[in-house]
Structure formats: structure tokens, C-alpha cells
C-alpha positions as CSV (number, residue, x, y, z in Angstrom):
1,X,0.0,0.0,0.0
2,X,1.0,3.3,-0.8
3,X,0.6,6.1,1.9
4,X,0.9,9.8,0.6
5,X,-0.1,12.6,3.0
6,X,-0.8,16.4,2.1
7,X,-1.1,18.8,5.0
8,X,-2.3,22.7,4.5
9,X,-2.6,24.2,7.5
10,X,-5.3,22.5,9.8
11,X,-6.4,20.4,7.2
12,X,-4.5,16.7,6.7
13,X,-5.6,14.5,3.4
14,X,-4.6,11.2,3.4
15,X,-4.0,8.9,0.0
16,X,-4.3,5.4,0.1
17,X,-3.7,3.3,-3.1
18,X,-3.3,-0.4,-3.2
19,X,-4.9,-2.7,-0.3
20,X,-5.5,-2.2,3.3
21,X,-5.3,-5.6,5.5
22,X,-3.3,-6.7,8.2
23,X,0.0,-6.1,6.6
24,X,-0.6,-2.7,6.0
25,X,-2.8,-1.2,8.3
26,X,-0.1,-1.0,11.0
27,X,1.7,1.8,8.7
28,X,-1.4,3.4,8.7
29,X,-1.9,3.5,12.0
30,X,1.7,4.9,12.8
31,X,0.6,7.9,10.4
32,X,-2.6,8.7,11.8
33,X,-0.9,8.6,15.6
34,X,2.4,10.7,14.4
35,X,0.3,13.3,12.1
36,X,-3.2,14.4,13.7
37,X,-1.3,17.1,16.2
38,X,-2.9,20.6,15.5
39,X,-5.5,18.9,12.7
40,X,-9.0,20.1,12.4
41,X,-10.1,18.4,9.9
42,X,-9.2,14.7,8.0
43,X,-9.8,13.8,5.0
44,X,-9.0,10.0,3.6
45,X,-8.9,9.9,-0.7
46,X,-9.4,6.4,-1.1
47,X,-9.9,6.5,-5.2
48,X,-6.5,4.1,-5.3
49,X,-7.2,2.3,-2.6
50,X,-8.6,-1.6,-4.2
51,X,-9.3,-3.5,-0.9
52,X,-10.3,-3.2,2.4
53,X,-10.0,-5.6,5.4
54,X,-11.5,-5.7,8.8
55,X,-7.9,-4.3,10.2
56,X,-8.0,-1.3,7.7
57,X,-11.7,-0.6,8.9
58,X,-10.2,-0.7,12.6
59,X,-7.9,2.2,11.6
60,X,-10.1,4.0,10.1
61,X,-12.4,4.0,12.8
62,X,-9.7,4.9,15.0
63,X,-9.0,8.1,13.0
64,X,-12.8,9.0,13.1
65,X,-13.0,8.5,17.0
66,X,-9.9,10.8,17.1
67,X,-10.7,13.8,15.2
68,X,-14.8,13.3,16.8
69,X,-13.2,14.9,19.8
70,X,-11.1,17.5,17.6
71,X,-12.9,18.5,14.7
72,X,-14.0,16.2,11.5
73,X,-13.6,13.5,9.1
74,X,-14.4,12.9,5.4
75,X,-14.0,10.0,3.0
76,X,-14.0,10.7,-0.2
77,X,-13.5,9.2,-3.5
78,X,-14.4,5.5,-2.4
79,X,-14.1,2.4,-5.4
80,X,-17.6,0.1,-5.4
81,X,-15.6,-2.9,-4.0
82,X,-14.8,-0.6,-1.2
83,X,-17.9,1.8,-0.6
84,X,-19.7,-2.2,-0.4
85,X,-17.3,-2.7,2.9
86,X,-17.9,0.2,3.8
87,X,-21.9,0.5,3.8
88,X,-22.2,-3.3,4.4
89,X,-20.2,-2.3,7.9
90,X,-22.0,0.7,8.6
91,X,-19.1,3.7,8.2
């Protein structure tokens, strides 16, 4: 998986391409614990992102429940296979 993060300002997007699982979600999870100081708002761009495991969905929720007490979170640009996960899991 490929991680690419753009911060302006308050505002951190986050690009995913490839598959999030167990392998990779870890990574993920390092990112989202070194880079939400001082963010207000998070967005995850998930257009390259092809999979989507039960251990990506944990980090994702973990980044929700973080910026919930901060300010807010968007996903945006979600493949079918994924927005399926997604809706079937209630996000």
C-alpha cells in the first residue's frame, strides 16, 4: 500500500492506493498517531485504494473517534468494491 499525505494548514488528506489488511494497516496507523497534532479536519482519498480488510476498517475508525473529539472527518472518492465494505459495515 502506498501512503501519501498532504497537509495545509489545519487540514491533513490522506491517500491510500493499493490494499488495506493486516499487513498494512499498521503503517497506517503509525501515520494517523504521528500526524493528527494541531488537525482540524481529516480527509481519507481512497480513489487508489482496491481493498479493504477488517484491520484497515479498525484504523479508520480509529481516526474517526480521534478527530470526533477534535474536529472532523471525510472519506472521499471510495471504489464500489470498497464503498460495499464500507456500507455493508456501517461507516
Amino acid at each position: 500500500m502506498n501512503i501519501e499525505k498532504l497537509n495545509d494548514n489545519e487540514l491533513l488528506t490522506i491517500k491510500l492506493e493499493g490494499r488495506l489488511d493486516t499487513n498494512t494497516a499498521p503503517a497506517l496507523e503509525a501515520v494517523i498517531n504521528e500526524e493528527l497534532t494541531d488537525v482540524k479536519k481529516l480527509v481519507f482519498d481512497l480513489e487508489g485504494l482496491e481493498y479493504i480488510s477488517s484491520a484497515g476498517l479498525r484504523v479508520i475508525l480509529l481516526a474517526h473517534k480521534k478527530m470526533a473529539a477534535v474536529g472532523e472527518f471525510e472519506i472521499q472518492n471510495v471504489c464500489s468494491d470498497v464503498m460495499e465494505v464500507l456500507e455493508i459495515t456501517g461507516f
